[in-house]
LOPA-642221 format. One record per atom (N, C-alpha, C): z negated, x negated, y negated. Coordinates in nm, 4 decimals. Example, Ala and Ser with C-alpha at 12.3 -4.5 7.8 and 13.67 -1.06 7.14 Angstrom:
% residues 2
- pz|px|py
- -0.7800|-1.3190|0.5690;
- -0.7800|-1.2300|0.4500;
- -0.7800|-1.3200|0.3300;
- -0.7080|-1.2850|0.2250;
- -0.7140|-1.3670|0.1060;
- -0.7870|-1.2900|-0.0030;
***
This chain:
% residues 160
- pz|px|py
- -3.4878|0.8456|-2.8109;
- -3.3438|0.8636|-2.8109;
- -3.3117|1.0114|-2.7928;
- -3.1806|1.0788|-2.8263;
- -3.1584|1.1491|-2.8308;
- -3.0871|1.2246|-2.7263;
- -3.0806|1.3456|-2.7020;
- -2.9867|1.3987|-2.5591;
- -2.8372|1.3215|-2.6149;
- -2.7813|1.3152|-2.6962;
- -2.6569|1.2881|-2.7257;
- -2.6232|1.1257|-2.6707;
- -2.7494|1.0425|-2.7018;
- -2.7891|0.8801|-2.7270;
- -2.7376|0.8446|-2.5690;
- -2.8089|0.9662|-2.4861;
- -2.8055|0.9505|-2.3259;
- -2.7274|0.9476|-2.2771;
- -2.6633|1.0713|-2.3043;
- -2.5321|1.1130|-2.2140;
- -2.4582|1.0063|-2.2634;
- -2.4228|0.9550|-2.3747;
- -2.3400|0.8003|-2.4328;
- -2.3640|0.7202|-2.3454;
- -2.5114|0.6712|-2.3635;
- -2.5076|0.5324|-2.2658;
- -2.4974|0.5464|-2.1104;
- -2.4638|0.6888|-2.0455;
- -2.4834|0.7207|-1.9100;
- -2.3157|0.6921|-1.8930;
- -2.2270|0.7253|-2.0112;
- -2.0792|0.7147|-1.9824;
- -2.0143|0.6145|-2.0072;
- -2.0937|0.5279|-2.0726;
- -2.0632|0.4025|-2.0891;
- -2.0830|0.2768|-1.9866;
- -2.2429|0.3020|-1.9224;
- -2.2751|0.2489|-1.7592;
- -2.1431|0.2873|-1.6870;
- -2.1492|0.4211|-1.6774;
- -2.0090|0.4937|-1.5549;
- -1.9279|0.4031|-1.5742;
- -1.8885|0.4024|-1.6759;
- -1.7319|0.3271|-1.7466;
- -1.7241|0.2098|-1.6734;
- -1.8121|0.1542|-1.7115;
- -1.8636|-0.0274|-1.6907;
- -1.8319|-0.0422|-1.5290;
- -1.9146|0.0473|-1.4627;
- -1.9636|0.0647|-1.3030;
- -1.7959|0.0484|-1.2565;
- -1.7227|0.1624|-1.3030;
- -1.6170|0.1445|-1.2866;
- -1.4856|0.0848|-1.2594;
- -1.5026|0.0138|-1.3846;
- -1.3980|-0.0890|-1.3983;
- -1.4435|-0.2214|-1.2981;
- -1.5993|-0.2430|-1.3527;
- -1.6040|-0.3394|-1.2083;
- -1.5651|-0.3683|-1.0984;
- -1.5535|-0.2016|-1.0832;
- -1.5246|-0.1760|-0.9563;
- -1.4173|-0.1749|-0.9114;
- -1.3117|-0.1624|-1.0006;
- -1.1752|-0.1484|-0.9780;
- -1.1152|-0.2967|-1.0030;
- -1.1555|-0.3951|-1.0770;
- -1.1346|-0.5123|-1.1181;
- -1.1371|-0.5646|-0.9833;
- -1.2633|-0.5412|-0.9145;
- -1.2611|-0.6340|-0.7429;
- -1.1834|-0.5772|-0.6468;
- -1.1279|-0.4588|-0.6612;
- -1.0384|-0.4344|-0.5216;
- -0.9158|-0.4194|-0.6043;
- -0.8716|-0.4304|-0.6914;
- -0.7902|-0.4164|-0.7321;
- -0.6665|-0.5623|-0.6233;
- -0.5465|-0.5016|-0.6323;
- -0.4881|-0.5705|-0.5389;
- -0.5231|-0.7023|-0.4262;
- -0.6970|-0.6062|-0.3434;
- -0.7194|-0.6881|-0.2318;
- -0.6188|-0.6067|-0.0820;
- -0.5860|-0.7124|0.0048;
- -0.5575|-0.6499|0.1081;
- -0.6031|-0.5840|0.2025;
- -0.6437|-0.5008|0.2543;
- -0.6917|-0.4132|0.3388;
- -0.6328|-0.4149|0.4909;
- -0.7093|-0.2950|0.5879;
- -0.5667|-0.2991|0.7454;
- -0.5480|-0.1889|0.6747;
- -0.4425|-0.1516|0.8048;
- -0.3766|-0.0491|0.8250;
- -0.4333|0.0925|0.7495;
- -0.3222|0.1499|0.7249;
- -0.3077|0.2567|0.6634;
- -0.2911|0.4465|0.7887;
- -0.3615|0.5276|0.8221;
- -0.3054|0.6225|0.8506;
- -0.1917|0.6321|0.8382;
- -0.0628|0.6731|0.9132;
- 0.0720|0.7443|0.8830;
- 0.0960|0.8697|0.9331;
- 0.1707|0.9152|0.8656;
- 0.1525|1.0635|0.8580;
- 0.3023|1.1081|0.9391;
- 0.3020|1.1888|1.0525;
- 0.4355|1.1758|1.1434;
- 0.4264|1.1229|1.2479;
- 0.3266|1.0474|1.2685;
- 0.3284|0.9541|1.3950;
- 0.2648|1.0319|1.4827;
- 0.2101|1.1164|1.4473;
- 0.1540|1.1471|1.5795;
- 0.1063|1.2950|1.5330;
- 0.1696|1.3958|1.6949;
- 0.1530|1.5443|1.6844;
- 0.0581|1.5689|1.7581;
- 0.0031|1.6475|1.7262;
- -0.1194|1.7274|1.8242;
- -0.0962|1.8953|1.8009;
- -0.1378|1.9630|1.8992;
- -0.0793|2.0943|1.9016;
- -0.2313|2.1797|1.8103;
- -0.1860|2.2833|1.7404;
- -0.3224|2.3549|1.6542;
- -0.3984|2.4160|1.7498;
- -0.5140|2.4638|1.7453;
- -0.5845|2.4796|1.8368;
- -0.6225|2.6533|1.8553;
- -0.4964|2.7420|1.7867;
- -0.4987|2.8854|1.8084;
- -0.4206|2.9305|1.8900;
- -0.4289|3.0044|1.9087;
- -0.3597|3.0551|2.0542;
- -0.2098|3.0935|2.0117;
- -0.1706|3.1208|1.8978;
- -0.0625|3.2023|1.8830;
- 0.0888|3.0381|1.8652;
- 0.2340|3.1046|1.8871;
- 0.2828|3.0365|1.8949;
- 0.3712|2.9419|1.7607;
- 0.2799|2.9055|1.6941;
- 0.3142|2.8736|1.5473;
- 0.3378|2.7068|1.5783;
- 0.3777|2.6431|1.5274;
- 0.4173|2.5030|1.5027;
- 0.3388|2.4143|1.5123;
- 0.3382|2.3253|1.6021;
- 0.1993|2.2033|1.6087;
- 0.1587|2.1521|1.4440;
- 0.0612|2.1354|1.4190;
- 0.0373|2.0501|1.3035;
- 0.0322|1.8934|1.3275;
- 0.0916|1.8403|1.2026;
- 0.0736|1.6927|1.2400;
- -0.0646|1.6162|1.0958;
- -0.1070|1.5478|1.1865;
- -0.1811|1.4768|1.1770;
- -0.1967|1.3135|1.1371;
- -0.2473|1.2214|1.0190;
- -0.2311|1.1120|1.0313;
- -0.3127|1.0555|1.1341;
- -0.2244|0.9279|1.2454;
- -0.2864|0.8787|1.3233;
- -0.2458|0.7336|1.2746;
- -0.3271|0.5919|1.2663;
- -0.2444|0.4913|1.2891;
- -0.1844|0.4054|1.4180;
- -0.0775|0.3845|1.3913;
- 0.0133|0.3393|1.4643;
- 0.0418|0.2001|1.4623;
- 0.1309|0.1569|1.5973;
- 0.1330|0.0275|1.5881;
- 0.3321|0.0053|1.6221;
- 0.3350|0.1646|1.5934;
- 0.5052|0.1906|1.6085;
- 0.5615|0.1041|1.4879;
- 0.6904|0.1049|1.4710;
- 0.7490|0.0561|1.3708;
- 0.7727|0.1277|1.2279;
- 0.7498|0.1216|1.0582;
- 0.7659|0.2254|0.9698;
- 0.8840|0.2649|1.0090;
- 0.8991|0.4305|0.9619;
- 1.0434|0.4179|0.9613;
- 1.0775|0.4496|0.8076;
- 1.1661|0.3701|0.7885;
- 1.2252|0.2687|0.6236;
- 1.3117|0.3196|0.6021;
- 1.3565|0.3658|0.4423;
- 1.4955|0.4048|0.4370;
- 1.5907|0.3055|0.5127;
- 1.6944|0.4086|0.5060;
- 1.7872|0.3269|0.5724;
- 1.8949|0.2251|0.5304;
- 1.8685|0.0714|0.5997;
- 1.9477|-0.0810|0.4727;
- 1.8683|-0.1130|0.4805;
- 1.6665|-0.0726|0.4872;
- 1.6474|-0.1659|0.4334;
- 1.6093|-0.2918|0.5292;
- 1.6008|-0.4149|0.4514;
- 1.6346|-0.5453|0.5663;
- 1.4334|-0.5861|0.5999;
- 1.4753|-0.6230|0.7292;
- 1.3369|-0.7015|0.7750;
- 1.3526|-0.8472|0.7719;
- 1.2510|-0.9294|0.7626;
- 1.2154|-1.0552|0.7612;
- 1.2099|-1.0887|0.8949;
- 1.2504|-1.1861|0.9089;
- 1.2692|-1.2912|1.0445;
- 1.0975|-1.2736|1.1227;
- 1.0220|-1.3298|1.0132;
- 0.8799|-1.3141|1.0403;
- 0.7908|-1.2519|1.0374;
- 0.8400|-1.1712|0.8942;
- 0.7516|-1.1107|0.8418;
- 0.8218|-1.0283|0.6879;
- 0.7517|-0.9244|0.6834;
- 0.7875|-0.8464|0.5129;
- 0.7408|-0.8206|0.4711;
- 0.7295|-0.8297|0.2954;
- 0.6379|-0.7747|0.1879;
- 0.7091|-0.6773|0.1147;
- 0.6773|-0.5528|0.1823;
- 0.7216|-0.3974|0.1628;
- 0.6117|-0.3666|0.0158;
- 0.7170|-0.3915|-0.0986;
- 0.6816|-0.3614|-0.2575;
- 0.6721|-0.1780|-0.2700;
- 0.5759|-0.0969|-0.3189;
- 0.6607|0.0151|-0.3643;
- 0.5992|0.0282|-0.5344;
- 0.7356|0.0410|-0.6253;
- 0.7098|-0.0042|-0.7290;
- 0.7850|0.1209|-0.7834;
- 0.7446|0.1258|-0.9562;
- 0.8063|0.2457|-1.0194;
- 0.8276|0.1850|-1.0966;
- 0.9404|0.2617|-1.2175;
- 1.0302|0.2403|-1.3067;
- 0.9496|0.1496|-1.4689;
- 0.8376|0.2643|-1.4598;
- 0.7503|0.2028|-1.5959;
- 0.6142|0.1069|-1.5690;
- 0.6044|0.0864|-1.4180;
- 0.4902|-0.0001|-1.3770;
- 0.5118|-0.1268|-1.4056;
- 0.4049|-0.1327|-1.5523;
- 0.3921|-0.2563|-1.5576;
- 0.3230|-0.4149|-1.4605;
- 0.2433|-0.3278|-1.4262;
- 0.1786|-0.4501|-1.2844;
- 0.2953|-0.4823|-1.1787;
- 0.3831|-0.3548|-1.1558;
- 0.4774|-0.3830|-1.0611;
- 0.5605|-0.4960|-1.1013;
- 0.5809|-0.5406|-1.2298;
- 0.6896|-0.6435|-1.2555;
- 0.5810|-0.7457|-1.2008;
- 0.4751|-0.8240|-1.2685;
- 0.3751|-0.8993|-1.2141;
- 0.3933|-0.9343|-1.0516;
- 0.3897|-0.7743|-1.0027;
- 0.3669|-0.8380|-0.8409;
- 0.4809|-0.8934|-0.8074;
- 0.6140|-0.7903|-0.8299;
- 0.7580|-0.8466|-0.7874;
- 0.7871|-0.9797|-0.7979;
- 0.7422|-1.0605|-0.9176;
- 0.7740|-1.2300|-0.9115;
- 0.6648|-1.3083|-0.8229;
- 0.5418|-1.2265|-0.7968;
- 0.4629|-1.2809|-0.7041;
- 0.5132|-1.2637|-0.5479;
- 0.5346|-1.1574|-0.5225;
- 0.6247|-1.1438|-0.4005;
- 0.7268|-1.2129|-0.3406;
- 0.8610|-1.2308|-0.4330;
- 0.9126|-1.3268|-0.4754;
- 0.9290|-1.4772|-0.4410;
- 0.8627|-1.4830|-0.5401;
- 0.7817|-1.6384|-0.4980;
- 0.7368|-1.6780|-0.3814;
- 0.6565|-1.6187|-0.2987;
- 0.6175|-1.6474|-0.1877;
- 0.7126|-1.6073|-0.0680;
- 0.7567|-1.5051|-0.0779;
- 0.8974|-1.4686|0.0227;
- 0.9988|-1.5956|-0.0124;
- 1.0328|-1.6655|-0.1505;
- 1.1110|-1.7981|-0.1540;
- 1.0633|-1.9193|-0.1297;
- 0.9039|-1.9161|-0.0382;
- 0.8790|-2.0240|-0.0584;
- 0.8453|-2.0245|0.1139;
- 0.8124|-1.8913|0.1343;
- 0.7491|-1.9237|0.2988;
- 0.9013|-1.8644|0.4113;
- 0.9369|-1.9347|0.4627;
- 1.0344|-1.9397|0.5809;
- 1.0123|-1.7974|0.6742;
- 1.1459|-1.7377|0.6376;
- 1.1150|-1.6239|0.7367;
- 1.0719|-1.4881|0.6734;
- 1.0187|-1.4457|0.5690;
- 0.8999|-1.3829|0.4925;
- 1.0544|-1.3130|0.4007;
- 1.0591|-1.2140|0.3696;
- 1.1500|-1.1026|0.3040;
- 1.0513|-1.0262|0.2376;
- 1.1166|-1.0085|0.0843;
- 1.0601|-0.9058|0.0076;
- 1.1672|-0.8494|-0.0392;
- 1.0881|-0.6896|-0.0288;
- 1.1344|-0.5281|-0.0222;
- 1.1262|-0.4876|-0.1147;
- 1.1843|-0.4322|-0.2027;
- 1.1003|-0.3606|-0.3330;
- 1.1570|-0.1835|-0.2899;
- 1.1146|-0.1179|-0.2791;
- 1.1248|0.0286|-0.2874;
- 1.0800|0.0787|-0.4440;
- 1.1643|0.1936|-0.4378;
- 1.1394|0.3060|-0.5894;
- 1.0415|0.4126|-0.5304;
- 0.9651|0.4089|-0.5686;
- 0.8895|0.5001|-0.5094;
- 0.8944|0.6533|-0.5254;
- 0.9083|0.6560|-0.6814;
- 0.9828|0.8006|-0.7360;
- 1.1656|0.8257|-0.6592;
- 1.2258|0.7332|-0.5634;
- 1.3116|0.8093|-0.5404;
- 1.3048|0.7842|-0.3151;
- 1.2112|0.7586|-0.3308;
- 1.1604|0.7714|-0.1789;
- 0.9990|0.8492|-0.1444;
- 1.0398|0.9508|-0.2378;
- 0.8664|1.0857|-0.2280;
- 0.9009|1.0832|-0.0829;
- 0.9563|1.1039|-0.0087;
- 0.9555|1.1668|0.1587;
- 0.8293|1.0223|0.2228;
- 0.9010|0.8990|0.2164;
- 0.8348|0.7827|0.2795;
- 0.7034|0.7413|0.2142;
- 0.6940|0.8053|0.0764;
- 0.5726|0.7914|0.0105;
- 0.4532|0.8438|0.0348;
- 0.4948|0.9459|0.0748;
- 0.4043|1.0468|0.1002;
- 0.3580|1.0242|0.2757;
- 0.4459|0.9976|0.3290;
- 0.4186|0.9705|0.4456;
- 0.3601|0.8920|0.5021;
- 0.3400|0.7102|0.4245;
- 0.2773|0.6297|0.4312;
- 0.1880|0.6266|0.3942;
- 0.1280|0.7043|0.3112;
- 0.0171|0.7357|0.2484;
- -0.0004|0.6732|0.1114;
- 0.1402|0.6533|0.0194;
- 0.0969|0.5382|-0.0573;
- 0.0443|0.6338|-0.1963;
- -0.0805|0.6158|-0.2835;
- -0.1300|0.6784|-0.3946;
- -0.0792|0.6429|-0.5244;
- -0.0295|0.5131|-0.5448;
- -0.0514|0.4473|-0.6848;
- 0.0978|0.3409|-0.6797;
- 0.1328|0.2536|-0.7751;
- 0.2253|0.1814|-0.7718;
- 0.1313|0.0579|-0.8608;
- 0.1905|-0.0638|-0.8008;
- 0.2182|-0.1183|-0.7260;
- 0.1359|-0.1231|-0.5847;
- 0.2165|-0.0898|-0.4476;
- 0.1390|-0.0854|-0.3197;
- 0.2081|-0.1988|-0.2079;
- 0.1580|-0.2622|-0.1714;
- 0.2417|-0.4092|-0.0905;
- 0.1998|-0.3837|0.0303;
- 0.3161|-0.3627|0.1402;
- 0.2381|-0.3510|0.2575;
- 0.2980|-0.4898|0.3264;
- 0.2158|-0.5828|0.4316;
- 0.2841|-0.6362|0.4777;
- 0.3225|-0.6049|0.6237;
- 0.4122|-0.6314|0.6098;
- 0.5135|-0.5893|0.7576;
- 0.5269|-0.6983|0.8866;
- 0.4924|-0.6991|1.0019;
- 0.4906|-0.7983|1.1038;
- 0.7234|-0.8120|1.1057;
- 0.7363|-0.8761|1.2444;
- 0.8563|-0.9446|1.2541;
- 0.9017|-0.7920|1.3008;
- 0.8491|-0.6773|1.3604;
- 0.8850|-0.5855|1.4063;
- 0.8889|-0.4420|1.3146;
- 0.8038|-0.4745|1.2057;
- 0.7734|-0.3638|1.0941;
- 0.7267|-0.2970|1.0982;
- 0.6074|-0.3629|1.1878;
- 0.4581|-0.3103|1.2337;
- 0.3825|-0.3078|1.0877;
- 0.2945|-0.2308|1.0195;
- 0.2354|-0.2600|0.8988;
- 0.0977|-0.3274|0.9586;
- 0.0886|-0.4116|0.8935;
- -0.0885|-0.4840|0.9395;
- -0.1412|-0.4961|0.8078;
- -0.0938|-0.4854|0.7092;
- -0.1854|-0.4901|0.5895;
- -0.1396|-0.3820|0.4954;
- -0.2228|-0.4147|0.3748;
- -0.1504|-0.3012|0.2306;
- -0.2411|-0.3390|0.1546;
- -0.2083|-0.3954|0.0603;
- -0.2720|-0.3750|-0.1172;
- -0.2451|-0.2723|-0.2309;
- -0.3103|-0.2293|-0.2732;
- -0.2852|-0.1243|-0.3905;
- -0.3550|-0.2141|-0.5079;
- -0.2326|-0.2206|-0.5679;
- -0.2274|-0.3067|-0.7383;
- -0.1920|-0.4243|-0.6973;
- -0.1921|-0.5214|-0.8049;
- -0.1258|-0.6728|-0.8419;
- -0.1996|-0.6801|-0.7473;
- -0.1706|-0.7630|-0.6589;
- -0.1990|-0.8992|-0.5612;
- -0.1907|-1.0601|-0.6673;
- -0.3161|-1.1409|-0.6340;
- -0.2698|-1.2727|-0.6595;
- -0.1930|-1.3362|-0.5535;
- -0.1474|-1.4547|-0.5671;
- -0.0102|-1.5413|-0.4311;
- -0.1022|-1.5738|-0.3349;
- -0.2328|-1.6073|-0.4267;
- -0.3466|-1.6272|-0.3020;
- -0.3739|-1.5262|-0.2011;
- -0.4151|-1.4126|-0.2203;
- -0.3955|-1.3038|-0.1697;
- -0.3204|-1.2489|-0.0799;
- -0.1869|-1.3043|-0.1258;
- -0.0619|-1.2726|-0.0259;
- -0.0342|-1.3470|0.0859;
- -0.0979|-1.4760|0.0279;
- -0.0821|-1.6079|0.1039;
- -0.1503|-1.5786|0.2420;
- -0.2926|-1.5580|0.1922;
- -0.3974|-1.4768|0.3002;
- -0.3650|-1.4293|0.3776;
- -0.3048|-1.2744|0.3008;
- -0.2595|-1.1712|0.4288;
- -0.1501|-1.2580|0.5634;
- -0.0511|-1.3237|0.4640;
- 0.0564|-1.3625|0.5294;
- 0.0059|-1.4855|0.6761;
- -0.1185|-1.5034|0.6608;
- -0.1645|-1.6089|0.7618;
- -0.2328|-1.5114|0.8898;
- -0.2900|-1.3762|0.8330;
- -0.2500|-1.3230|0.9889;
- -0.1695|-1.2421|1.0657;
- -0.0241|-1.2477|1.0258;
- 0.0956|-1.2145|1.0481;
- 0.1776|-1.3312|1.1172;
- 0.1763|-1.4334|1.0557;
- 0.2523|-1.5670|1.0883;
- 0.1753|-1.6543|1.2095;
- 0.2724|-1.6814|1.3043;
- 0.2148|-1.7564|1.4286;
- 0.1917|-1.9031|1.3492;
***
């Protein structure tokens, strides 16, 4: 085979490796996320310049634009963009299960017009689902489509 033959089938493995890879975590739920704000620590030079902040996770409450509503029990905090196609997918999955389980509120945020909270939560990609306790504690987060199964999941260790 040829140097050319190689480098092909080496980018084609990658490729493969890849997508595999992204196919299985693709909207699994995870914990907690770092937040960024929650917590200051002072820089460690002597001179009198501005503490730096640091992501720490927290078990404080997000802080959410302002309106937006919490769930009795629990919330499925959507952040979705304008041309995301997966985001429509998740939104009726969200949906659905916020209309079916008692208590349970879904959020949809724009993500392109909340960069401040985006950035702060750490969110990378659209569609990102965090779920929210009765207090708007975050205990979970998916990045990409979630199946209902999935949500269902998360939502069982949130719910008494």
């Amino acid at each position: 085979m040829t140097a050319g033959a190689w480098v092909l089938l080496a980018a084609v493995v990658g490729a493969l490796a890849f997508g595999a890879w992204r196919a299985y975590a693709d909207g699994r739920f995870r914990g907690t996320h770092a937040v960024k704000g929650s917590g200051v620590t002072s820089t460690s030079s002597t001179d009198d310049s501005s503490p730096s902040v640091e992501p720490v996770e927290t078990t404080a409450p997000l802080d959410l634009p302002a309106g937006t509503p919490l769930g009795e029990r629990a919330t499925l905090l959507q952040f979705s963009s304008a041309f995301c196609a997966p985001c429509r997918a998740t939104r009726r999955v969200l949906a659905d299960v916020a209309g079916s389980v008692p208590g349970v509120e879904h959020v949809e945020i724009d993500a392109e017009h909340h960069l401040d909270v985006v950035r702060r939560l750490g969110i990378l990609r659209t569609p990102t689902t965090l779920v929210l306790d009765a207090r708007g504690v975050e205990v979970a987060r998916a990045a990409g489509a979630p199946s209902r199964q999935q949500v269902l999941a998360a939502l069982d260790g949130v719910l008494p």
